[in-house]
Each structure stands twice: as C-alpha cells, then as structure tokens.
N, C-alpha and C positions, 0 to 999 in steps of 0.2 A: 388672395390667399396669403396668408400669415407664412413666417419663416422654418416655425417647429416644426409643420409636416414636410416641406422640402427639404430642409435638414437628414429626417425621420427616411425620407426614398433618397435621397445622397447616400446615406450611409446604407442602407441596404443593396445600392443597387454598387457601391464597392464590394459590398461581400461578396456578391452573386459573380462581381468581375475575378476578383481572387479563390473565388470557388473553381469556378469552371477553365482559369490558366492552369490553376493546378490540377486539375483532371487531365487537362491539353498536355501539359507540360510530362506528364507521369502515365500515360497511356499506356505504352508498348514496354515499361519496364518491368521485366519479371524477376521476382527475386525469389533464388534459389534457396531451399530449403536448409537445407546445410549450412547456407552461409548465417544463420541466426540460432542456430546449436551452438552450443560452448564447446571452446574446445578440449578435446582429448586428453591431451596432454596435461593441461592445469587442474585437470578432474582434483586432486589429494593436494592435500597441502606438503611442505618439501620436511616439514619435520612429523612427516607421518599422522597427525591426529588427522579425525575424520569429524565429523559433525557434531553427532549430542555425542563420540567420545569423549571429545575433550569438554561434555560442559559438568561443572563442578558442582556435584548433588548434595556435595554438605550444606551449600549455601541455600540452596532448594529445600531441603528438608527443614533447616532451620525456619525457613518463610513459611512452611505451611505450618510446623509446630508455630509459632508466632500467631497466625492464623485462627490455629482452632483456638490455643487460648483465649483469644479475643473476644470468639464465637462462646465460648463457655461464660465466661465474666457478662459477653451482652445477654445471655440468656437468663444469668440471676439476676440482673437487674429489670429485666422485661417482667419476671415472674413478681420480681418486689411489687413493683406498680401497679400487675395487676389485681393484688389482692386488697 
C-alpha cells in the first residue's frame, strides 16, 4: 500500500483522538447561564449615548440622497440605449 492513504487514516484518526479528549476532558462541565449575559452594569455608555442615539443621520441622509441620484442619472442613460 502506498503512503497517501496511511497518511489520509493518520490524520484522521488524530482528529477522532482530539475529538473524543475533548468530549472526555469537558463532560461534567456545566455552564451557567448567567455567566455569558453581559454585564449589568456596562449596559450605557458612561457619557450617556445609547446606540442609534448617537448615530449621525446627516451623514445617512446625505448617502442615500447620493444614492437616489445615481439611481436617476442610471435610469436616463438605460432609457438612452434603449431607444
């Protein structure tokens, strides 16, 4: 038998060893719920903004005006070509 296929079961038959240590190894650990909630406390930021408060719509607005114009401009020139 050539070397690629024992190669080919070497390597899988590490995986299956590092598979099933880690099942052995992490069996009887249970993790409690709570402990992978965020905590409480750091909920708000310490200078009071909150989430989309603080996100800045002039910038927003300006991108979708940018947007539609683009979408206008492609439209006359779709209409040029197809006539």
């Amino acid at each position: 038998m050539s070397a690629g296929p024992w190669i080919i079961f070497v390597i899988f038959g590490l995986i299956c060893v590092a598979v099933a240590a880690e099942i052995y190894l992490k069996r009887n650990r249970r993790r409690v719920l709570s402990r992978s909630q965020p905590d409480p406390k750091h909920k708000f930021r310490k200078n009071g903004e909150l989430g989309q408060d603080a996100t800045n719509l002039e910038m927003i607005e300006q991108a979708n005006l940018n947007n539609q114009r683009m979408e206008k401009a492609n439209q006359r020139r779709i209409r040029r070509k197809m006539k």
